[in-house]
C-alpha positions as CSV (number, residue, x, y, z in Angstrom):
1,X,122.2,119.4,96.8
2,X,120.8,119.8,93.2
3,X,119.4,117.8,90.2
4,X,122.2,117.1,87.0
5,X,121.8,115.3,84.3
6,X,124.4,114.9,81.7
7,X,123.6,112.7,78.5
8,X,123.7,112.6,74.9
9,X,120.8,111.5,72.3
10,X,119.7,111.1,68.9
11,X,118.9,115.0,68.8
12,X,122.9,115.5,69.9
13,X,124.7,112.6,68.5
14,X,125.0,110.5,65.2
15,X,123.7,107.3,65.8
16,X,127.3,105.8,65.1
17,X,128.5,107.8,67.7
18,X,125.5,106.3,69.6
19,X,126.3,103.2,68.8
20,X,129.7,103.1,70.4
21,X,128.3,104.5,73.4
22,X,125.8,102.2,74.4
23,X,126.1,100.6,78.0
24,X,125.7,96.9,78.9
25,X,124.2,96.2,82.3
26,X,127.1,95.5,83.4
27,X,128.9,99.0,82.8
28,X,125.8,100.7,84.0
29,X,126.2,99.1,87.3
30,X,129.8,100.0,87.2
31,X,129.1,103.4,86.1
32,X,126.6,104.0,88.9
33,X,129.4,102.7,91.4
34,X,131.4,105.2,90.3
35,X,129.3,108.0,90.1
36,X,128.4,107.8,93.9
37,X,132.0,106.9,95.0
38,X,132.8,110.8,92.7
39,X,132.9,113.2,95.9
40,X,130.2,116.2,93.8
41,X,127.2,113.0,93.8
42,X,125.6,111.8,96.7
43,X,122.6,109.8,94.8
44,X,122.4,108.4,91.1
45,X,121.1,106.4,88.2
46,X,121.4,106.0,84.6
47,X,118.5,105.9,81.4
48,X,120.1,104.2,79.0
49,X,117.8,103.2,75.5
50,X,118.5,102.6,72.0
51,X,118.8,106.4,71.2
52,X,120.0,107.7,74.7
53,X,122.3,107.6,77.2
54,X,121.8,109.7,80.6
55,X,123.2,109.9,83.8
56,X,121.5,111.5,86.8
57,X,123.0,112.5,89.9
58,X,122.1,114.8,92.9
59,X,125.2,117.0,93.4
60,X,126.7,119.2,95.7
61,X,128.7,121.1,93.2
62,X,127.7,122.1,89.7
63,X,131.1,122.4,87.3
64,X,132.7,119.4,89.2
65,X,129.5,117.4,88.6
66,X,129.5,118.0,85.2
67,X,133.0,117.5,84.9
68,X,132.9,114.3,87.1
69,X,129.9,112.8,85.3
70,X,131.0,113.4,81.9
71,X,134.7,111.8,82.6
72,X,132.1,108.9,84.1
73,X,130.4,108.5,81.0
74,X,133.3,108.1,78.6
75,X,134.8,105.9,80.8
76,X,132.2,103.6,81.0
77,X,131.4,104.0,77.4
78,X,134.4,103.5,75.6
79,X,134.4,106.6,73.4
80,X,137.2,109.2,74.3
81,X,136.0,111.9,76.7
82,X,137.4,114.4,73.5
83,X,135.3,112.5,71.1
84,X,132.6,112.8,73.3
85,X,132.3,116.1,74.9
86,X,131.1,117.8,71.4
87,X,127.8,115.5,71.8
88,X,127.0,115.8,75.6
89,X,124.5,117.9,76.8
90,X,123.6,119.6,80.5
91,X,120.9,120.5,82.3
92,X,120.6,121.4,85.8
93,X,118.3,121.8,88.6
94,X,114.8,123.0,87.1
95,X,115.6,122.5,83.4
96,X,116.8,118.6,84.5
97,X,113.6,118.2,85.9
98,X,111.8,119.8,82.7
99,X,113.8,117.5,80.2
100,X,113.3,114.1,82.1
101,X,109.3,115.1,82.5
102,X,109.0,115.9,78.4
103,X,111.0,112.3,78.0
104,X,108.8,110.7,80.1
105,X,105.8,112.6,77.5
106,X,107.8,111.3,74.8
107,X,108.1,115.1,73.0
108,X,112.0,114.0,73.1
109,X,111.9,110.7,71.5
110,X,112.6,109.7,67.8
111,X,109.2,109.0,67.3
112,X,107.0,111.7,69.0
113,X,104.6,110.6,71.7
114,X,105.9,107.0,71.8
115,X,104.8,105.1,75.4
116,X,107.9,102.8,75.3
117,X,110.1,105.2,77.1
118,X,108.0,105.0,80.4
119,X,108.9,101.2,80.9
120,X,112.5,102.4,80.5
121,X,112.3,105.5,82.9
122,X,110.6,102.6,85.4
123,X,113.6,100.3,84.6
124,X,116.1,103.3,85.5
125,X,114.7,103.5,88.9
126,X,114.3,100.0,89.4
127,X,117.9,100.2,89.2
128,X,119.3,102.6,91.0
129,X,117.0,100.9,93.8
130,X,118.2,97.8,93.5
131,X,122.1,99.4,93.7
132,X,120.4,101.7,96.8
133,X,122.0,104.3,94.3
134,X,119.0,106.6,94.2
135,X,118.1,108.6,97.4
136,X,115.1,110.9,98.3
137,X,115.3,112.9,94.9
138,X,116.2,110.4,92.0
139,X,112.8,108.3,93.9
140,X,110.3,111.5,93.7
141,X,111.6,112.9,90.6
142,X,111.3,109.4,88.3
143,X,108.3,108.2,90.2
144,X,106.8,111.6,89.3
145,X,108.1,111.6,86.0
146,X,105.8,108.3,85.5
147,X,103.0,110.2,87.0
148,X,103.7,112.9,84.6
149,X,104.2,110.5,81.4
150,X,100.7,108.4,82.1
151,X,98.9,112.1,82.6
152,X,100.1,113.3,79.1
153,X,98.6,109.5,77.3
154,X,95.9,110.1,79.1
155,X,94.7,113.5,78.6
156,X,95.7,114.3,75.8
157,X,95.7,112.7,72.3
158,X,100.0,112.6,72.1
159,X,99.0,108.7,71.0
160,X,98.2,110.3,67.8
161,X,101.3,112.3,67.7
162,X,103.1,109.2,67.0
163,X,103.9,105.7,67.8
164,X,106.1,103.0,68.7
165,X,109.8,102.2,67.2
166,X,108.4,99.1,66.3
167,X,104.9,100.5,64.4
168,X,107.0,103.2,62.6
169,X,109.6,100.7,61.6
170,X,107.5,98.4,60.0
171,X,105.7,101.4,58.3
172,X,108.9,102.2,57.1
173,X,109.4,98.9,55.7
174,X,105.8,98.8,54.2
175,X,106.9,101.9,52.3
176,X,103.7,103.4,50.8
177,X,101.4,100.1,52.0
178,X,99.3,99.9,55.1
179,X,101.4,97.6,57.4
180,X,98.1,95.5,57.6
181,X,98.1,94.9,54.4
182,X,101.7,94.8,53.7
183,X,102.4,92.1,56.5
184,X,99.5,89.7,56.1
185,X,100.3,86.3,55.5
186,X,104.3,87.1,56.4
187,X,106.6,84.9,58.1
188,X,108.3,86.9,60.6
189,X,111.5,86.2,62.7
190,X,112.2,88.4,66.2
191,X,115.4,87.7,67.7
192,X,115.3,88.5,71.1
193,X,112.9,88.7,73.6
194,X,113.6,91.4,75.8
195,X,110.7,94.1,76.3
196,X,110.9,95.8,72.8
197,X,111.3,92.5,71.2
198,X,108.1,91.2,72.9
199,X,106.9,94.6,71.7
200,X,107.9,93.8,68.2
201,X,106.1,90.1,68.4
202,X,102.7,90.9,69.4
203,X,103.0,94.1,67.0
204,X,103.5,91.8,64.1
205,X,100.9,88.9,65.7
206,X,98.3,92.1,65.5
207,X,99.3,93.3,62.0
208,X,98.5,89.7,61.0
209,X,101.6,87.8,60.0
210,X,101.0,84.1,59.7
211,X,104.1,83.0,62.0
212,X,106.5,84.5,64.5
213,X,109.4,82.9,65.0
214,X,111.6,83.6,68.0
215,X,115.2,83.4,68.6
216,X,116.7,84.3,71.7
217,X,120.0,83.5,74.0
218,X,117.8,82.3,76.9
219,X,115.2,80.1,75.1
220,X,113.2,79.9,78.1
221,X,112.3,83.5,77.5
222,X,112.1,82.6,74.0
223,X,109.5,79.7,74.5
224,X,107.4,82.0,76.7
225,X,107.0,84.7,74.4
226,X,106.1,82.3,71.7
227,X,103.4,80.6,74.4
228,X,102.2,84.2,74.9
229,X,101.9,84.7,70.9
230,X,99.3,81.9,70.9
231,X,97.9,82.6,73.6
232,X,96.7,85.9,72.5
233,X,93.9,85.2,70.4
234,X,95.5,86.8,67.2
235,X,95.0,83.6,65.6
236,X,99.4,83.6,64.3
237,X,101.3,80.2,64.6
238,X,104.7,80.9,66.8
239,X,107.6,78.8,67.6
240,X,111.0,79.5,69.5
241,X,114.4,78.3,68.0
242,X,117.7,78.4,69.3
243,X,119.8,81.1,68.1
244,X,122.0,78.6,66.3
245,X,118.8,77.8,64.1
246,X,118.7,81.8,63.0
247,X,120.7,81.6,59.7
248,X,118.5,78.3,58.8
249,X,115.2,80.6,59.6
250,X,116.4,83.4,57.7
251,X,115.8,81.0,54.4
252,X,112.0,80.8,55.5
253,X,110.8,84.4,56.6
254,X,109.9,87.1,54.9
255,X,110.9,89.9,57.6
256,X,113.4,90.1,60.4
257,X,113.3,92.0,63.6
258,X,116.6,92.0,66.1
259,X,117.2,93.9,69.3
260,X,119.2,92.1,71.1
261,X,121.8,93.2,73.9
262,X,124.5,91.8,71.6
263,X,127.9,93.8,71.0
264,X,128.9,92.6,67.9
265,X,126.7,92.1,64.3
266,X,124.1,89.3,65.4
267,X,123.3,89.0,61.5
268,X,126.3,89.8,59.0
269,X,126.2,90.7,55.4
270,X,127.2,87.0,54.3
271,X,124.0,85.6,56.2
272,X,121.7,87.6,55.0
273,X,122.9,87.2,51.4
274,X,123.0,83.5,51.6
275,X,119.7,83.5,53.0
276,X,118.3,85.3,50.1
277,X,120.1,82.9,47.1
278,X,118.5,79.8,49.1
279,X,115.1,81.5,50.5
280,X,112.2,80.4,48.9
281,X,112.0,80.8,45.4
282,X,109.8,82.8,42.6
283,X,110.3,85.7,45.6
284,X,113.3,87.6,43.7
285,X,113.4,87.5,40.0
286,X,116.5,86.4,39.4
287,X,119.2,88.4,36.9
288,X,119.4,87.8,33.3
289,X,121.5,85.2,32.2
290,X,124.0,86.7,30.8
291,X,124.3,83.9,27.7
292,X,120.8,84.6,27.1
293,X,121.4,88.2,26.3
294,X,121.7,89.6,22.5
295,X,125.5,89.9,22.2
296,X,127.0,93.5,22.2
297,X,128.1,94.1,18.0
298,X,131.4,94.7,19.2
299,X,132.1,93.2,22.3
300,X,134.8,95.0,24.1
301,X,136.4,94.0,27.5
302,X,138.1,96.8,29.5
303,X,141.2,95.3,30.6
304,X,141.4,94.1,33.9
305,X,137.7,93.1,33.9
306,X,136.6,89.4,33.8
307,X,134.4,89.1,30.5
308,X,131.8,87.8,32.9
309,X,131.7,90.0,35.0
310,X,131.4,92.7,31.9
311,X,128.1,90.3,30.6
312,X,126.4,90.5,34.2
313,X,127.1,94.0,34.5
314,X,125.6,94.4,31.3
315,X,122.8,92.3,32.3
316,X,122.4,93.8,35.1
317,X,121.9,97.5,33.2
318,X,119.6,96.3,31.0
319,X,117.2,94.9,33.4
320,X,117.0,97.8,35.4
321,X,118.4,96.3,39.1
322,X,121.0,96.2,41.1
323,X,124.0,93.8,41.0
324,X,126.0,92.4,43.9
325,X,129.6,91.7,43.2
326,X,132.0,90.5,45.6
327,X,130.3,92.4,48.5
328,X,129.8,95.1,46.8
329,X,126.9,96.0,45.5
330,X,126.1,98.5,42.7
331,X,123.2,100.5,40.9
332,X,123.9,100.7,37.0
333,X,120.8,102.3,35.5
334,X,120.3,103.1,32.2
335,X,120.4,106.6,31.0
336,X,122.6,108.1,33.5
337,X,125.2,110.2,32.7
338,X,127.8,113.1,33.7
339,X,124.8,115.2,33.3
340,X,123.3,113.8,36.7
341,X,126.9,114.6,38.2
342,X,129.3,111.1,37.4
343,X,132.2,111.5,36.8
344,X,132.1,108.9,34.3
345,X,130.6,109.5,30.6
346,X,127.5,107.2,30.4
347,X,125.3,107.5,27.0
348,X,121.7,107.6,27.3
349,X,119.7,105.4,25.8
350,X,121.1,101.8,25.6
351,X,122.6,100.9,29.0
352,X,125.3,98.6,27.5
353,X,126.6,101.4,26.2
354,X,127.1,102.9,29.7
355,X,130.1,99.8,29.9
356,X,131.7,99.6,26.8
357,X,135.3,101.0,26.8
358,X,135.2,101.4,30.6
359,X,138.2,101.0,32.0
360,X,138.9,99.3,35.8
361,X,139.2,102.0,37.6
362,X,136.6,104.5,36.4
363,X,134.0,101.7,36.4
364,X,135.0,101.5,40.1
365,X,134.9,105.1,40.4
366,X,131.1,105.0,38.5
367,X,130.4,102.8,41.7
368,X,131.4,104.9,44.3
369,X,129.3,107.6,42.7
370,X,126.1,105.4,42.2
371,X,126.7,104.4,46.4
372,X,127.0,107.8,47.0
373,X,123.7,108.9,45.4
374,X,121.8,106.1,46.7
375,X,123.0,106.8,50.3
376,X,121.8,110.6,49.4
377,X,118.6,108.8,48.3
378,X,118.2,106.9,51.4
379,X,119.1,110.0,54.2
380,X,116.0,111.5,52.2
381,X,113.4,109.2,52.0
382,X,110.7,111.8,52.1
383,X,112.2,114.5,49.7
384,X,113.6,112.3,46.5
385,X,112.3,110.7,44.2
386,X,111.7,107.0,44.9
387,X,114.6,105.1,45.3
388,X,115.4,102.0,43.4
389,X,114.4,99.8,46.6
390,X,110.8,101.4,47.0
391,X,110.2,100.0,43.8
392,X,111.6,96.5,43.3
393,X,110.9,93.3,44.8
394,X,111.7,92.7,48.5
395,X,112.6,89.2,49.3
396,X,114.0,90.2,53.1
397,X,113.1,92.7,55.2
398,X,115.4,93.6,58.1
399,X,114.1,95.9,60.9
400,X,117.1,96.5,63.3
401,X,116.2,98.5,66.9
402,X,119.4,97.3,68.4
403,X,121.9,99.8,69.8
404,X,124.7,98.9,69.0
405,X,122.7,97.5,66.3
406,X,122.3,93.6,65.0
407,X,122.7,93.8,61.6
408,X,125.3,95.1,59.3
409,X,124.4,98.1,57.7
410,X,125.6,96.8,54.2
411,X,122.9,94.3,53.8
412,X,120.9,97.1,52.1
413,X,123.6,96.7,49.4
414,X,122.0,93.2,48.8
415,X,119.3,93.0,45.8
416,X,116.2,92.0,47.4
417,X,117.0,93.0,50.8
418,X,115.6,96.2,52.5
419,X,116.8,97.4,56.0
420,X,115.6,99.6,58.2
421,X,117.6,101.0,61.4
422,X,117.9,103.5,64.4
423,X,119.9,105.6,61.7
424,X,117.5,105.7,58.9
425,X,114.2,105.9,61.4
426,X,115.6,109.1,63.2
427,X,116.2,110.6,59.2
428,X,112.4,109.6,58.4
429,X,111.2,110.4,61.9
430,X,112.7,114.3,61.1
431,X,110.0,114.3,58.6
432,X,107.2,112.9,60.6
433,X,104.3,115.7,61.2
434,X,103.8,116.6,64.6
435,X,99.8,116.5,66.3
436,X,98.7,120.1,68.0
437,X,98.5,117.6,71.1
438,X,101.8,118.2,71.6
439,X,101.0,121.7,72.7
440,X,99.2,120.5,75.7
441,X,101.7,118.1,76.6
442,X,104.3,120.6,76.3
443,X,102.1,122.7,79.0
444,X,101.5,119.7,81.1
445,X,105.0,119.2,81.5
446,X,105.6,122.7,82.6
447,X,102.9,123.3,85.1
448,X,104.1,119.7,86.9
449,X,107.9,120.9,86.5
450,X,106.7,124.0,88.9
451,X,104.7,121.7,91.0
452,X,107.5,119.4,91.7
453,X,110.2,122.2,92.0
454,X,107.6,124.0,94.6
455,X,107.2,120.5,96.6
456,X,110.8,119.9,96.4
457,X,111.6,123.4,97.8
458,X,109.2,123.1,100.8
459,X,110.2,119.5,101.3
460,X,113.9,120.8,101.7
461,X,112.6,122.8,104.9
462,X,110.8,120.2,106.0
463,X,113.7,119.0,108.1
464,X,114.4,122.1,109.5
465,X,110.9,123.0,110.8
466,X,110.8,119.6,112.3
467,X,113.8,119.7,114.0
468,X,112.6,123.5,115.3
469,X,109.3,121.6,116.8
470,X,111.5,118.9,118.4
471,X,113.5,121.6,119.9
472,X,110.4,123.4,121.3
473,X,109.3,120.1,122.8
474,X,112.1,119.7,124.6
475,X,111.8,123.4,126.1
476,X,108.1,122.2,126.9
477,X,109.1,119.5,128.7
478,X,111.9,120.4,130.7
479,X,110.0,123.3,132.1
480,X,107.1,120.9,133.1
481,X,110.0,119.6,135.2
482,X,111.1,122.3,136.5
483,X,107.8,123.2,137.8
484,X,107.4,119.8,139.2
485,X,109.9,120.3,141.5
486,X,108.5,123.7,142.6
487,X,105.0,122.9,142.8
488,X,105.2,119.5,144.3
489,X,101.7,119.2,145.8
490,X,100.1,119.4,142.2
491,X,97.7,116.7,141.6
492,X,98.0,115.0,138.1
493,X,94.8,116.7,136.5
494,X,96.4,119.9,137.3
495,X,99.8,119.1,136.1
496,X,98.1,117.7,133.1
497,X,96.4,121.1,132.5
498,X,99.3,123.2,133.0
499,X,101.5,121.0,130.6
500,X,98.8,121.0,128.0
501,X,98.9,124.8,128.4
502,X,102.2,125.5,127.7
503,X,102.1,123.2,124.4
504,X,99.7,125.3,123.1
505,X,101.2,128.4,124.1
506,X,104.3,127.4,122.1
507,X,102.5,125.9,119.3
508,X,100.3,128.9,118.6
509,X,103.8,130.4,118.7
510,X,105.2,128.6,116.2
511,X,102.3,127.9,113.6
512,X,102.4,130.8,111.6
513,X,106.3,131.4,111.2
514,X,106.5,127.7,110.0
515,X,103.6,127.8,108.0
516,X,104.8,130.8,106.5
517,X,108.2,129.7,105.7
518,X,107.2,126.4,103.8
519,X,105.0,128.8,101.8
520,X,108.0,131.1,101.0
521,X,110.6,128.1,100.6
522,X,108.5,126.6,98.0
523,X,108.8,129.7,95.6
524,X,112.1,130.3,93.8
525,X,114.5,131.4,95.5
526,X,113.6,130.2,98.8
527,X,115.9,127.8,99.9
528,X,117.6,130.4,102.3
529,X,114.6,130.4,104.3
530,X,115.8,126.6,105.6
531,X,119.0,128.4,106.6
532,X,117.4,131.8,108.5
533,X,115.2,129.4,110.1
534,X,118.0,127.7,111.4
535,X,120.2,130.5,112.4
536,X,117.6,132.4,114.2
537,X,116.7,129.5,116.1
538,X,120.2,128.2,116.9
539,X,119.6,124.6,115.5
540,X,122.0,122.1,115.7
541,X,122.8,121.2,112.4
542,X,122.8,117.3,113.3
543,X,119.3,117.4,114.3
544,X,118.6,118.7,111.0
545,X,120.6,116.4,109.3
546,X,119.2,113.4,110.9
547,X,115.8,114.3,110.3
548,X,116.5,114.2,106.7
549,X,118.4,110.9,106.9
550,X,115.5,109.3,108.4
551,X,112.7,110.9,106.0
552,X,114.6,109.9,102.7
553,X,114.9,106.1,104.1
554,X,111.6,106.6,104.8
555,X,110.6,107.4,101.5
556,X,112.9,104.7,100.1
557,X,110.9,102.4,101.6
558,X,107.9,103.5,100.5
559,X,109.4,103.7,97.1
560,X,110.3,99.9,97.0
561,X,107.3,98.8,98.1
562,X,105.5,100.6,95.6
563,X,107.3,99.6,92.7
């Protein structure tokens, strides 16, 4: 049997691709069902986060694992296996191992060196124990990749290397503030309270916003985490709410934080833009009246265009913001022209200009463009220029760490409103600069893949050098019989002496070879010792096979008790 894991990320997939993919705890239990019912899998479970998705199995066969696991996984995803084949990656036996110990470091997770992933490794195995899905190797390989994970915080300095989802997203939301500075005082909503939710309230409690607010499905989880958020001496007010209450709260905060399990939009593009017209005013300078504007010389409507409409836009221009209309927001700035690549002429200098003798559909067309550059802007946060949103006002701020995610993506459309998301912190995390600790964790990681590959190796002849032992027993024994019946006048000190004798004839025998061949079984390659051994020896194979049954329940044990 050997190690698979077959799985798609944020390094393979688009998030939207992600997104679609996502499990709920009810298809991973289904999906681990139906991995061990698959003939090529004898033991499994599944690590499923907001920007991953894998499934580990201990197969028999490598092609019809992967072929078997990968059907698994777009059936119980929902994404077409076709569609999803393009983003799946594979690694077997030794490189598995290697890739679940550096996700366990955190060198694969959006934000580098990130502790969060080990509480979702421990959830994995939790359960494929609690399904009796994971055998003798899923237990030692993700109780060792644990081991492996704490080692790397602990000896090196990967803490430096990065941090939390939740720290970088609110650092991206801060933009070029300290989030200390930026979030003192704030009123701050978390819906949910699942683990990175409860993450993302005492992060915010410690940065030193005045109030967290928590919403969740279950409000006895909510009530708890807001007990726990007073209780921890950070000095911030917190309160739970029913989740009916969350459009009413989102009038009151200043920021917003959702991961929920939900699998439709938790906040839509309506809520959040109603929330900002009735939030708390003097936060968002409001437009220009448009009647309070110098009229245009010659006023001229395009036709097709509401003469409103025209005035706000022309508003809008002049004051240097953006303008939502109808759901659809735009970014009219004075000054740009076909020069910066629209394909509408706009004349530099007065921005009403930029409007006059527009018609319908190139004004739409000027949109489209203006979307497109911002989105450009956005994708490259680093790189550009700053972007109209780094610069103006922020009346909301939406952090979304929800796969599929909580909030629709067009609230950043919203003047006033900034959002950041899985999608946008893997594009600023590309950026991010890496710590030289990651070196040693990278070397960490490979000396305890060869330690774990060596003890797996000579714990795979285990069985087999224990069922040779039970075999030379029984030789011992029925011998010490046999001589019973010729030598009946022995006294029991004598037949005590002889029996004793004969054990250590045959274990003296059998001491080196078996030493030996755990050595030479734990090196690459050594499996066929296991397999000699048994051949040259005539075991019965049921021995064998028993002996192992009875060590991995063994082990399960011990692995339930211990977590």
């Amino acid at each position: 049997m050997s190690l698979l894991v077959v799985g798609l990320s944020h390094r393979s997939a688009p998030v939207s691709v992600l997104e679609r993919a996502s499990l709920s705890a009810d298809a991973k239990i289904k999906l681990l069902h139906d991995t061990l019912a698959a003939e090529p899998a004898a033991e499994a479970t599944v690590l499923a986060t907001c920007n991953r998705i894998e499934l580990y199995a201990d197969v028999d066969k490598f092609h019809a694992g992967v072929a078997e696991l990968s059907t698994l996984l777009a059936q119980h995803s929902g994404v077409a296996l076709e569609e999803l084949t393009p983003y799946l990656y594979v690694h077997y036996e030794d490189r598995a191992v290697h890739h679940l110990f550096s996700v366990a470091c955190g060198l694969d997770s959006m934000v580098v060196g990130e502790g969060q992933i080990l509480g979702q490794i421990k959830d994995a195995l939790a359960l494929g124990q609690e399904l009796h899905t994971a055998g003798r190797l899923i237990n030692d390989l993700f109780q060792q990749a644990l081991r492996v994970g704490k080692r790397a915080h602990s000896e090196t300095g990967i803490d430096r290397a990065g941090q939390s989802l939740v720290t970088f997203g609110l650092e991206q939301l801060a933009v070029h503030l300290p989030v200390d500075a930026w979030a003192k005082g704030k009123r701050a909503l978390v819906i949910g309270a699942g683990s990175m939710s409860s993450l993302a309230a005492a992060t915010l409690a410690r940065v030193g916003v005045a109030e967290v607010v928590v919403a969740n499905r279950t409000a006895e989880r909510a009530e708890r985490l807001a007990e726990i958020l007073v209780a921890s001496g950070t000095g911030v007010r917190a309160r739970s709410v029913a989740m009916s209450a969350v459009t009413d709260e989102l009038t009151r905060v200043d920021v917003v934080v959702s991961c929920t399990g939900a699998t439709g939009l938790v906040l839509t593009g309506d809520d959040v833009a109603a929330a900002v017209v009735e939030g708390p005013a003097g936060l968002l300078p409001s437009l220009p009246d448009p009647r309070d504007c110098a009229p245009d010389p010659a006023p001229h409507t395009p036709a097709g265009l509401d003469s409103d409409v025209v005035a706000r836009l022309r508003a809008a221009s002049e004051a240097g913001v953006r303008l939502a209309d109808g759901g659809v927001a735009r970014t009219i700035a004075p000054g740009a022209g076909a020069a910066d690549g629209c394909p509408v002429e706009v004349l530099a200098g007065d921005g009403r200009a930029a409007l006059t003798g527009v018609d319908a559909n190139s004004l739409e067309l000027h949109g489209t463009w203006a979307d497109q550059g911002e989105a450009a802007a956005q994708r490259q946060p680093r790189k550009g220029a700053r972007s109209q949103v780094d610069v103006a006002p922020v009346r909301l701020a939406l952090l979304d760490l929800a796969m599929p995610r909580d909030i629709d993506a067009a609230v950043h459309r919203i003047p006033g409103v900034r959002l950041v998301d899985i999608e946008s912190l893997a594009e600023a995390s590309a950026d991010a600069p890496m710590a030289a600790d990651v070196d040693a964790v990278r070397g960490i990681v490979a000396e305890e893949v060869a330690a774990f590959g060596a003890a797996q190796r000579a714990a795979h002849i285990t069985p087999t050098v224990v069922a040779l032992r039970a075999m030379a027993a029984e030789v011992v024994a029925m011998e010490v019989a046999r001589l019973d019946g010729r030598l009946p006048d022995l006294d029991e000190r004598q037949r005590a002496e002889v029996t004793q004798t004969v054990r250590r004839v045959v274990d003296k025998l059998l001491h080196a070879p078996t030493v030996r061949v755990k050595q030479l079984a734990s090196e690459p390659g050594g499996a066929g010792y296991a397999e000699a051994l048994r051949e040259l020896f005539d075991l019965d194979p049921q021995t064998v096979a028993s002996v192992s049954r009875a060590d991995a329940a063994d082990k399960n044990d011990d692995s339930g008790r211990a977590s």
